[in-house]
C-alpha positions as semicolon CSV with decimal commas, in nm:
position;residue;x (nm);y (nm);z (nm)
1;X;-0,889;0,452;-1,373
2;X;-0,969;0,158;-1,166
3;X;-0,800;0,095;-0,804
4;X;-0,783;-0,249;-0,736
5;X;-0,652;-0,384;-0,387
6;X;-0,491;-0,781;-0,401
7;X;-0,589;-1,028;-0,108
8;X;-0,244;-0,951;0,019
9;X;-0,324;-0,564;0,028
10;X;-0,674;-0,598;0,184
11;X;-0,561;-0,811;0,479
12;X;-0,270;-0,604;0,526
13;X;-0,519;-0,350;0,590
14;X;-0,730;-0,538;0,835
15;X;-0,425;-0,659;1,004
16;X;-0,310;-0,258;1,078
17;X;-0,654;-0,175;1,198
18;X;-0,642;-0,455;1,417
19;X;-0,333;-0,359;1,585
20;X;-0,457;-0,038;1,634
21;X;-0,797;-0,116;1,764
22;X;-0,607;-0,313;2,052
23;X;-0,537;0,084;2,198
24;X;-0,764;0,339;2,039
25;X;-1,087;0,116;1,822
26;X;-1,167;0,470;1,692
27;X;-0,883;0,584;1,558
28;X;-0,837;0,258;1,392
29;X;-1,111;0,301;1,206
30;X;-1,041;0,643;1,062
31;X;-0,691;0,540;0,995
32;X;-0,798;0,286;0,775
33;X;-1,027;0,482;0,615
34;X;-0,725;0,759;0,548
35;X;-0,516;0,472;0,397
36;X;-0,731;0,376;0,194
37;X;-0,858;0,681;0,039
38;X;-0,473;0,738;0,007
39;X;-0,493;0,409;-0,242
40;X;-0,774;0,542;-0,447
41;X;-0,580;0,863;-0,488
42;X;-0,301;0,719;-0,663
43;X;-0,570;0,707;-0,945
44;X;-0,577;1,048;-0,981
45;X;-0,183;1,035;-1,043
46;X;-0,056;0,695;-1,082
47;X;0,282;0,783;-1,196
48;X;0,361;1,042;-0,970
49;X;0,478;0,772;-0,708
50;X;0,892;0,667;-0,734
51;X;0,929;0,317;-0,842
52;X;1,101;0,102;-0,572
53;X;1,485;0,178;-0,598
54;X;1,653;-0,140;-0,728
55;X;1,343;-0,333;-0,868
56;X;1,273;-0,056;-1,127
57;X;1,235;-0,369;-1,386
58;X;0,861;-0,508;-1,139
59;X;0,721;-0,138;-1,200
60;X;0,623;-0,155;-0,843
61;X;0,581;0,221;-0,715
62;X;0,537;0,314;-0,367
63;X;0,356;0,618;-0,182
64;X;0,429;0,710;0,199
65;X;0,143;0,740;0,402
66;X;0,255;0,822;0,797
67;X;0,461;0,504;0,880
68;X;0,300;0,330;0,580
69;X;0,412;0,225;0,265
70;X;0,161;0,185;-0,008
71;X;0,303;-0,017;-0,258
72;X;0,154;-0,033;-0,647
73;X;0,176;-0,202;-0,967
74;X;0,047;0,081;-1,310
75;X;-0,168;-0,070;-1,613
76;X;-0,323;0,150;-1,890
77;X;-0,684;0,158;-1,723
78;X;-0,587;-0,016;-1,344
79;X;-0,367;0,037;-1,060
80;X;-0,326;-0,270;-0,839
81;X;-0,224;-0,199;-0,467
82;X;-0,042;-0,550;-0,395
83;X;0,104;-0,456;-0,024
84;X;0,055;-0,203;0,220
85;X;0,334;-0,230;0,492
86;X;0,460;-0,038;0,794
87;X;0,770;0,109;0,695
88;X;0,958;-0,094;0,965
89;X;0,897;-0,410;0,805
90;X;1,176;-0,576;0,573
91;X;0,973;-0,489;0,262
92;X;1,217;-0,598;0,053
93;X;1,173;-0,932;0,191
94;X;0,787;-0,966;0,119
95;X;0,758;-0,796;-0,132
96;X;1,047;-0,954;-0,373
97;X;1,103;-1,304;-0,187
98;X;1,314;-1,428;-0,458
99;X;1,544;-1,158;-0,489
């Protein structure tokens, strides 16, 4: 199965290992390369990740990584990674900004 990441997801990535590097420019980088290795694991088992309470009817599923939330979309041969966000943020809010 392919892992795809959107624009979205791969500048929310540089964006954490930014904020990171401003304290510890090593640990950023390992960091970033945990979260996303934790992105191509959902390949493994895409479904195995809850689908975000409420918004069951976007198929968006979500996998906790440390503060992080990884947050997915399921086809038959892709998974998409559209956001991943610090669990602090108002995910809700970016990630459904219609309601």
């Amino acid at each position: 199965m392919i892992v795809e990441l959107t624009a979205a997801a791969a500048a929310d990535l540089e964006a954490i290992g930014d904020y990171i590097a401003r304290d510890n420019p090593a640990r950023a980088a390992s960091f970033i390369r945990e979260l996303y290795r934790a992105c191509t694991d959902i390949a493994d088992m895409p479904d195995a990740w809850p689908v975000v309470p409420r918004y069951e009817r976007y198929g968006i599923r979500r996998r906790v990584h440390g503060r992080y939330l990884i947050f997915s979309r399921v086809a038959s041969d892709r998974v998409t990674i559209l956001h991943i966000l610090n669990g602090t943020m108002n995910v809700e809010a970016i990630l459904f900004p219609n309601g």
